[in-house]
C-alpha positions in Angstrom: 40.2 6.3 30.9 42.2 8.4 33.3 43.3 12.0 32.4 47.3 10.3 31.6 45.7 7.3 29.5 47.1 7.2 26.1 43.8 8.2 23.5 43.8 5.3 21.1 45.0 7.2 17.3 42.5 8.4 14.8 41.2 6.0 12.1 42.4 6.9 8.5 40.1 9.6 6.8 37.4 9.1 4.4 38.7 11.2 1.6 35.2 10.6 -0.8 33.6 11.8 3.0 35.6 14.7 2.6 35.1 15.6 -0.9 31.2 15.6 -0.5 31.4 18.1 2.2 33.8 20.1 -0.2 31.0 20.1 -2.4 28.5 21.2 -0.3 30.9 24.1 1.3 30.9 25.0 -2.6 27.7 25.3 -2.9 27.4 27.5 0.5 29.4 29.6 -1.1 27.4 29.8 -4.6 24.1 30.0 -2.3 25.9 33.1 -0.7 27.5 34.7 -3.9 23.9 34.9 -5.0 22.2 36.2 -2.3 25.3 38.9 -1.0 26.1 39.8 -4.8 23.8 38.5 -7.4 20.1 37.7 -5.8 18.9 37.7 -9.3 20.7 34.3 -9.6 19.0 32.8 -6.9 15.6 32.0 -7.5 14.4 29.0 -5.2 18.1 27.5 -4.2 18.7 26.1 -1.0 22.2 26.3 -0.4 21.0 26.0 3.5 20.6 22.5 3.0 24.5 21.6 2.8 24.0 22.1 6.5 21.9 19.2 7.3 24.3 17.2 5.2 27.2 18.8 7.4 25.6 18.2 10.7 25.1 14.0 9.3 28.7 13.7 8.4 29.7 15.3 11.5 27.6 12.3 13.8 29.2 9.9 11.4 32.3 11.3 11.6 32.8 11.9 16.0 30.8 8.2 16.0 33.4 6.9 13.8 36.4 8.5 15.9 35.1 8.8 19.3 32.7 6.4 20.3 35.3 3.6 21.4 36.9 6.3 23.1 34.0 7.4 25.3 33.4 3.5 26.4 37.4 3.6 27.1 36.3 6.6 29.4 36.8 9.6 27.3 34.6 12.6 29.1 32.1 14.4 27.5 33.9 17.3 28.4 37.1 17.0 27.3 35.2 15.9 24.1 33.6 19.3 23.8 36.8 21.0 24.9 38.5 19.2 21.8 35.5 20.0 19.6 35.7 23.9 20.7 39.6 24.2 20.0 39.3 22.4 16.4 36.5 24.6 15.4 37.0 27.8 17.1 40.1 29.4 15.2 38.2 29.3 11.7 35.0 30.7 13.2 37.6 33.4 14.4 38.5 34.7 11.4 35.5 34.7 9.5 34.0 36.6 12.9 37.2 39.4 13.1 36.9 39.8 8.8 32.9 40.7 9.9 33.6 43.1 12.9 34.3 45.6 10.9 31.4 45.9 8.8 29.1 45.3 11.8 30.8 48.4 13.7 30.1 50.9 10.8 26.4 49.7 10.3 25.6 50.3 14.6 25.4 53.6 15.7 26.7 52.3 19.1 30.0 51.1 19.0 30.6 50.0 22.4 27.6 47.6 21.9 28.8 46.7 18.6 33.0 45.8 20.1 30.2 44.4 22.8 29.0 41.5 19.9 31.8 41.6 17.9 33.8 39.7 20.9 31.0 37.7 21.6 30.7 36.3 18.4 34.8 36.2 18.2 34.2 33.7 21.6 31.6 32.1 19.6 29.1 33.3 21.7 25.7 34.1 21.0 24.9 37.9 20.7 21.4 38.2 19.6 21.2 41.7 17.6 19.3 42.4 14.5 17.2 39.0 14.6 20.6 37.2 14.4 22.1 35.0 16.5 25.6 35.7 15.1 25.5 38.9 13.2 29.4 38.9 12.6 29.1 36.0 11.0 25.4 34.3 10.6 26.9 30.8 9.8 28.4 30.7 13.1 25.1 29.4 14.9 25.6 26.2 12.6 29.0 25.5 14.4 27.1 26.2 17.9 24.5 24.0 17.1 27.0 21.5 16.4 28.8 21.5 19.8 25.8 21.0 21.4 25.0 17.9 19.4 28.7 16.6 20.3 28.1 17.6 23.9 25.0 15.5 23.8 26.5 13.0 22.0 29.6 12.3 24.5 27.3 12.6 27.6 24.5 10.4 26.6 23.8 9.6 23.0 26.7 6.9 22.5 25.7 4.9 25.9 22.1 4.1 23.8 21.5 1.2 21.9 21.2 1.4 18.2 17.7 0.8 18.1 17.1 3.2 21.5 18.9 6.0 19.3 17.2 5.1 16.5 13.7 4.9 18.3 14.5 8.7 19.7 16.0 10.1 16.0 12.2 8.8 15.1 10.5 10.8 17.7 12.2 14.0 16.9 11.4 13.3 13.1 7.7 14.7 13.2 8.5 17.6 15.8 11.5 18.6 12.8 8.3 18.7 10.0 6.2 20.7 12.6 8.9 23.5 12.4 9.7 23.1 9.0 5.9 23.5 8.5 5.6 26.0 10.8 8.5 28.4 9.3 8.1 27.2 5.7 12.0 25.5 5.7 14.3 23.8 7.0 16.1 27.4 7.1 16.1 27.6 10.7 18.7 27.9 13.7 20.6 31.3 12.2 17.9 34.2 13.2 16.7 34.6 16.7 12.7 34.0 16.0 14.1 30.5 15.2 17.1 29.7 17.2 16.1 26.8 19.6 14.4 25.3 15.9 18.2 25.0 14.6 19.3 22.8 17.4 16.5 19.9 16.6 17.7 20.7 13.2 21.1 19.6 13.7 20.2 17.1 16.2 18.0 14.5 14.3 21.1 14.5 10.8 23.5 14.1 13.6 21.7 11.1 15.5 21.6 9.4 12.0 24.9 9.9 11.4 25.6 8.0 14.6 23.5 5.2 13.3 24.9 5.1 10.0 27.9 4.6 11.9 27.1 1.9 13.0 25.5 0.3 11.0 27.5 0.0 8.4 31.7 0.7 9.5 32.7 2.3 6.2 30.9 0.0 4.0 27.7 1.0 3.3 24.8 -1.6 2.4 24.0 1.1 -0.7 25.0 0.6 -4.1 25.4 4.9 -4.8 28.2 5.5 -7.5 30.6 8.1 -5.7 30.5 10.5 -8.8 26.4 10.1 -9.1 26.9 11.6 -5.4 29.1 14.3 -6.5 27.1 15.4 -9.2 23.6 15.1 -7.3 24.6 17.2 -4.2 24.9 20.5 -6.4 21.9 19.0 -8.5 19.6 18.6 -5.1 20.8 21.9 -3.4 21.1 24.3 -6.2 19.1 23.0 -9.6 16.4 21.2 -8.4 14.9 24.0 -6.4 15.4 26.4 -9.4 12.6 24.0 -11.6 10.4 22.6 -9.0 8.3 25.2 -6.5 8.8 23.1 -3.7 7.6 23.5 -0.1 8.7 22.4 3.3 8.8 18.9 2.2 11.6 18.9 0.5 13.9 20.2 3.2 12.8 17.5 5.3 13.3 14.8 2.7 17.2 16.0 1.8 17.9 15.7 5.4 16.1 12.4 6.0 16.6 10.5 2.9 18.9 12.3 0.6 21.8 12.9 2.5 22.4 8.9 3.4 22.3 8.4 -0.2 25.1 10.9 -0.8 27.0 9.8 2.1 27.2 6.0 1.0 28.1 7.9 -2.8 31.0 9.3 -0.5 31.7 6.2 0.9 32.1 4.2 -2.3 35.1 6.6 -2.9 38.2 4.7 -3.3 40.7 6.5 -5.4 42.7 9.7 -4.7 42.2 13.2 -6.5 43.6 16.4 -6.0 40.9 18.6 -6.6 38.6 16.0 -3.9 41.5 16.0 -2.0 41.6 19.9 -2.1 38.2 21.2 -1.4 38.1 18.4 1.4 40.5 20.1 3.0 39.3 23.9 2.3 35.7 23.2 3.1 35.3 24.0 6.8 37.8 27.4 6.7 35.6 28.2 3.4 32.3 27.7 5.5 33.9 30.0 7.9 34.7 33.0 6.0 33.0 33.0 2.8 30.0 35.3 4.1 32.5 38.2 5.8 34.5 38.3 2.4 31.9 38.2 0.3 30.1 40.6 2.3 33.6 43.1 2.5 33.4 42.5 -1.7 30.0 44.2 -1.6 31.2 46.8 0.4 33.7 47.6 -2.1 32.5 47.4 -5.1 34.1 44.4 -6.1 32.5 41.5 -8.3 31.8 38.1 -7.3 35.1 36.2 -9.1 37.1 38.8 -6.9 35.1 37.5 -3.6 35.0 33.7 -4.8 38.7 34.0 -5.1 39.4 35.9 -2.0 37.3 33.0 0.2 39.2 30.2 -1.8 42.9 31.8 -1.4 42.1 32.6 3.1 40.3 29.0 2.8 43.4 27.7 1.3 45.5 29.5 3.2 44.1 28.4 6.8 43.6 24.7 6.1 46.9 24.0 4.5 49.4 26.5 6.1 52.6 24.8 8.5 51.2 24.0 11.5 53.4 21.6 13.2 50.7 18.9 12.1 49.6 17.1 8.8 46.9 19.3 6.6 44.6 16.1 6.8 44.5 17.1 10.9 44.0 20.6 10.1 40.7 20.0 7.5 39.2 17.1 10.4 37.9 20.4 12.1 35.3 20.3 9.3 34.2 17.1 10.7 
């Protein structure tokens, strides 16, 4: 496709698609209330696991929307280009809330302005064994381009089965790691950064495939509210009850989140609340750490924290943009 060739429309969104990763944005923020605020609440949760289920959607997602368009010609790099301006402002905010905080705790402030922009870029700045110390989820959203960057310049010229047979041969280097650091809590501190990008990688590749394999209509019988219900259940209870190891990381990413994204899938009514948090869930991702960090700071209690995410989530994904809200919330893709 040449640079003036019209870019064939988006298909319509997936609201059940969107209301699972509302979910799991809630429970990143429960999994961060906890550990900012209230660590006695969090015992053995793993709110680190919505990632993986992020990082699937998002290869679903860009496979779903973009993979015609890269045989029509669509470049990798205006692909990346697209990606960067859809994510970028949210990660933004939630990076300019954090500068301040990081610039009182560093006795060097030029250093400290130094990382702050760096993050602000979305940028790596590797200080304090983080990779993003502004704002830690950011290496989540780095991770990500670099799965859409491989994605547009190789992984949607190879055959289903080629992709499949290379998702495979990542799978046992993913358990090494996970072995190796004890989780699947990997890609946010430096000791671990290059671990987060097979991380994100082998969910993503399976998106892809789940793609294509089934076009919206999964070959899974999963009762959209049995999804709803287990992805809180999986992330947040379950650990709590059962001392688990490494294996369970690997088996959410591998085999549970399918099953919760054909749940999604079977969605085929219309909610507000679904409707809502699908919308809120990738600004909330973005600045629910800084505030809730800014909350501690000040002495303020969690609902004061929750609420403050929820209103600069709400805020950010629904104000007047010039576009529809639904165009605004497929950054979160």
């Amino acid at each position: 496709m040449s640079a003036a060739a019209p870019v064939p429309s988006a298909p319509a969104r997936l609201e059940g698609l969107d209301g699972m990763r509302g979910i799991a944005a809630l429970c990143v923020l429960w999994f961060h209330v906890a550990g900012v605020l209230h660590p006695e609440w969090q015992i053995e949760a793993r709110g680190y696991l919505a990632v993986d289920f992020f990082f699937m959607l998002s290869g679903y997602v860009m496979a779903r929307t973009y993979e015609r368009r890269f045989a029509e010609g669509y470049s990798a790099r205006r692909f990346l280009i697209a990606r960067y301006r859809k994510l970028w402002p949210f990660m933004a905010v939630g990076a300019l809330i954090g500068a301040p905080i990081l610039l009182q705790l560093m006795d060097n402030p030029v250093r400290a302005m130094g990382i702050a922009a760096a993050n602000v870029l979305l940028i790596p700045a590797f200080s304090g064994g983080w990779v993003y110390p502004v704002n830690i989820a950011a290496w989540s959203i780095l991770a990500e381009l670099a799965a859409n960057l491989i994605h547009g310049a190789i992984l949607w010229r190879l055959s289903s089965r080629v992709l499949a047979l290379a998702a495979l041969a990542m799978v046992p280097l993913l358990c090494w790691m996970a072995i190796s650091f004890g989780s699947l809590a990997l890609g946010a501190e430096s000791a671990n950064f290059l671990a987060g990008s097979v991380r994100a990688l082998v969910p993503y590749c399976l998106g892809i495939l789940l793609w294509r394999l089934w076009r919206d209509r999964p070959g899974l019988n999963i009762h959209p509210a049995m999804a709803f219900a287990a992805m809180p259940v999986l992330i947040l209870l379950v650990p709590n009850l059962l001392h688990l190891n490494w294996s369970y990381d690997v088996a959410f990413s591998l085999l549970a989140c399918p099953l919760l994204m054909a749940g999604g899938l079977a969605w085929q009514g219309s909610n507000g609340f679904i409707r809502w948090i699908g919308q809120i869930s990738f600004p909330l991702y973005a600045v629910n750490l800084p505030i809730l960090l800014w909350a501690k700071g000040l002495g303020l209690g969690a609902p004061i924290g929750v609420a403050a995410a929820l209103g600069l989530a709400s805020y950010l994904a629904l104000r007047p943009t010039g576009q529809p809200a639904g165009k605004v919330a497929a950054a979160a893709a």
